[in-house]
C-alpha positions as CSV (number, residue, x, y, z in Angstrom):
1,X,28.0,-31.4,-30.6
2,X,30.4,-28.7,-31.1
3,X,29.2,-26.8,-28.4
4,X,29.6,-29.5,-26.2
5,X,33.2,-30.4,-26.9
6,X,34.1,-26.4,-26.9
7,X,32.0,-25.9,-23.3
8,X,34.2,-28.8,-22.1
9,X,37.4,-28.4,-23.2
10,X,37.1,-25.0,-21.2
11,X,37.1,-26.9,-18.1
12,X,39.9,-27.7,-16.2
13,X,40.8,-31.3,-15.0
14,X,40.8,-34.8,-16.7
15,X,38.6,-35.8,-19.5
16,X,36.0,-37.4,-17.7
17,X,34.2,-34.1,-16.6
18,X,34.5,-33.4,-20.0
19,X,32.5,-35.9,-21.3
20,X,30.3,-35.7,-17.6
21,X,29.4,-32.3,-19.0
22,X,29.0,-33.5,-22.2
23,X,26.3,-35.5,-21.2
24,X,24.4,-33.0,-19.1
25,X,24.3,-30.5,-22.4
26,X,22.8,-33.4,-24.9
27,X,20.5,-34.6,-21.9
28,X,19.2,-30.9,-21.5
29,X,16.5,-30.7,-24.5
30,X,15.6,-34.1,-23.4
31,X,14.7,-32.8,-19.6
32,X,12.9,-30.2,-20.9
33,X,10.7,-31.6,-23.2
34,X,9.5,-33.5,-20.7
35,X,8.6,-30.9,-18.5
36,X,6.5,-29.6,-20.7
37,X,4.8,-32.9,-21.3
38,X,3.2,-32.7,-16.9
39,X,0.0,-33.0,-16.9
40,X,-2.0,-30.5,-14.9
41,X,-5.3,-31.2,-12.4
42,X,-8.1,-31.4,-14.1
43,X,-10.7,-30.0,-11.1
44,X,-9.7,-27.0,-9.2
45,X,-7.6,-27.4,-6.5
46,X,-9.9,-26.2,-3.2
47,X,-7.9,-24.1,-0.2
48,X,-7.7,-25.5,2.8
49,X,-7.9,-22.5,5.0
50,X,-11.5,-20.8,4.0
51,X,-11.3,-16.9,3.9
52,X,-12.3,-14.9,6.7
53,X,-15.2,-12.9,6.3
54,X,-14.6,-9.2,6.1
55,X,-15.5,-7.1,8.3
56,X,-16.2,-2.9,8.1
57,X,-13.6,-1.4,9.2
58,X,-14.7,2.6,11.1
59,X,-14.1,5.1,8.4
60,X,-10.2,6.7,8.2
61,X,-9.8,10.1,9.0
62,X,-6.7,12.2,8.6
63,X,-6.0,15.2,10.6
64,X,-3.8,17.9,9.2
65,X,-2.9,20.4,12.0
66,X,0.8,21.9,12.7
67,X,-0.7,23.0,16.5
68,X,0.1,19.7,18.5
69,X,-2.1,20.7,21.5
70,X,-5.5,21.1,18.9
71,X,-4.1,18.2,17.0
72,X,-4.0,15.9,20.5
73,X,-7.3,17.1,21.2
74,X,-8.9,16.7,18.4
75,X,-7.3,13.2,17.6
76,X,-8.9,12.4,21.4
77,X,-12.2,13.5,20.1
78,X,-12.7,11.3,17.1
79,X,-10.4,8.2,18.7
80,X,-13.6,8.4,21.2
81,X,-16.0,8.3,18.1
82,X,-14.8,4.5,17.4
83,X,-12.7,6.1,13.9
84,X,-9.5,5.0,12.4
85,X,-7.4,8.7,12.9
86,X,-4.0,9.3,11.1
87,X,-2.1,13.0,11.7
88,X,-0.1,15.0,9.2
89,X,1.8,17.8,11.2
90,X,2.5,19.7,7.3
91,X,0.8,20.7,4.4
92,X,3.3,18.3,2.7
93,X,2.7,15.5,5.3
94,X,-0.7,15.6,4.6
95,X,-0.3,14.9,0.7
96,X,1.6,12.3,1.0
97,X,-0.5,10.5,3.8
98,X,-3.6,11.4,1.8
99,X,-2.5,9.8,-1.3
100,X,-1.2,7.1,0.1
101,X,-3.9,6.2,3.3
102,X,-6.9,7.6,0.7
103,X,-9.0,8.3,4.1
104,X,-13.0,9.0,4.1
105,X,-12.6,12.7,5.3
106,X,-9.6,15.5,5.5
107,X,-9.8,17.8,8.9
108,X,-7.3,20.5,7.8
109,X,-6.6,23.5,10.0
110,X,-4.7,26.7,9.1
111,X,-1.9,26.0,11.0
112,X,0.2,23.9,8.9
113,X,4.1,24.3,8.5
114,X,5.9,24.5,5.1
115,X,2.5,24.3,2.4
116,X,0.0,26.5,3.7
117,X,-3.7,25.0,4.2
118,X,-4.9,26.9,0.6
119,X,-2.0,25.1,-1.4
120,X,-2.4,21.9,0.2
121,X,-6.4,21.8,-0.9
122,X,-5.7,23.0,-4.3
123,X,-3.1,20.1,-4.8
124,X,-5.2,17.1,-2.4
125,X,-8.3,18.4,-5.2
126,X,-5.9,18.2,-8.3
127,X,-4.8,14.8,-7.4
128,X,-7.1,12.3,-9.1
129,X,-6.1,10.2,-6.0
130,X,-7.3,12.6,-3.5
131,X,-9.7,14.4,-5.6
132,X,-13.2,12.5,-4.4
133,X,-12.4,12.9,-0.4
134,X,-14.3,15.4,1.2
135,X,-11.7,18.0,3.2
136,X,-13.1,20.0,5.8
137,X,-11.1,23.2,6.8
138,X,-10.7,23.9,10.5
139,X,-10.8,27.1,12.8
140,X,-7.3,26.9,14.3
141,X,-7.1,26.2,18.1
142,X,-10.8,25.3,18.0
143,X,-12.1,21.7,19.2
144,X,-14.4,20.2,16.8
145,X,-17.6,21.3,16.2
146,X,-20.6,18.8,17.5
147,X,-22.4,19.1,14.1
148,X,-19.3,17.5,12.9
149,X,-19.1,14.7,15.6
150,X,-22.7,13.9,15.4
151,X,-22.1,13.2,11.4
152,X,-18.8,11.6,12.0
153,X,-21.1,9.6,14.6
154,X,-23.5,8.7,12.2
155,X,-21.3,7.5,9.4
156,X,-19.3,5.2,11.5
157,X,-21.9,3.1,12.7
């Protein structure tokens, strides 16, 4: 009751906000208690929308090349496989989009900017993130090798 009257007289105007307040504040427990008191559904509640079924996606690959005429070609190549393809232009790049996209396979060539291609696999295979994807070091300037595609092929069917 003190709180009340000392929360009120804090307000400016006539008395009967006072006491308008004043009855909000010893109402309050009363509202509450109540709302704890709501009873809850006793069967699930079912959606209404049913999920869609999922579907396989083509397996991710990232490309890490700093070369933007082997990069286009090869991102050509493996877009015409059916794959999902994602390009870092830097070692750094390529980190980052690995550890964030976790693709199915790394293509890394030697021409990277900033981290060179040995420093970028020894930190993708240091990351437990990255650790487990497979990363395949490229020739530089070459177009991908049809052992490759045919495996690349075969795992996204």
């Amino acid at each position: 009751m003190e709180a009340r009257a000392e929360i009120g007289s804090r307000i400016p105007g006539n008395g009967s906000r006072r006491r308008e307040l004043g009855n909000i504040l010893a109402r309050a427990p009363d509202v509450h208690r109540a709302a704890q008191t709501v009873s809850r559904p006793t069967r699930p509640v079912q959606p209404i929308v049913a999920a869609a079924p999922r579907v396989a996606s083509p397996p991710l690959v990232l490309i890490a090349d700093g070369d933007a005429v082997s990069r286009d070609v090869r991102e050509a190549q493996l877009r015409a496989l059916g794959l999902r393809v994602f390009v870092a232009r830097t070692g750094f790049e390529a980190i980052v989009k690995a550890s964030c996209l976790t693709p199915d396979v790394i293509l890394l060539d030697d021409s990277l900017a900033g981290i060179d291609a040995v420093e970028t696999v020894r930190m993708l295979t240091v990351c437990p993130t990255t650790a487990h994807i497979p990363v395949v070091r490229l020739l530089r300037g070459r177009r991908l090798p049809q052992r490759m595609l045919s495996r690349l092929r075969r795992v996204a069917a």
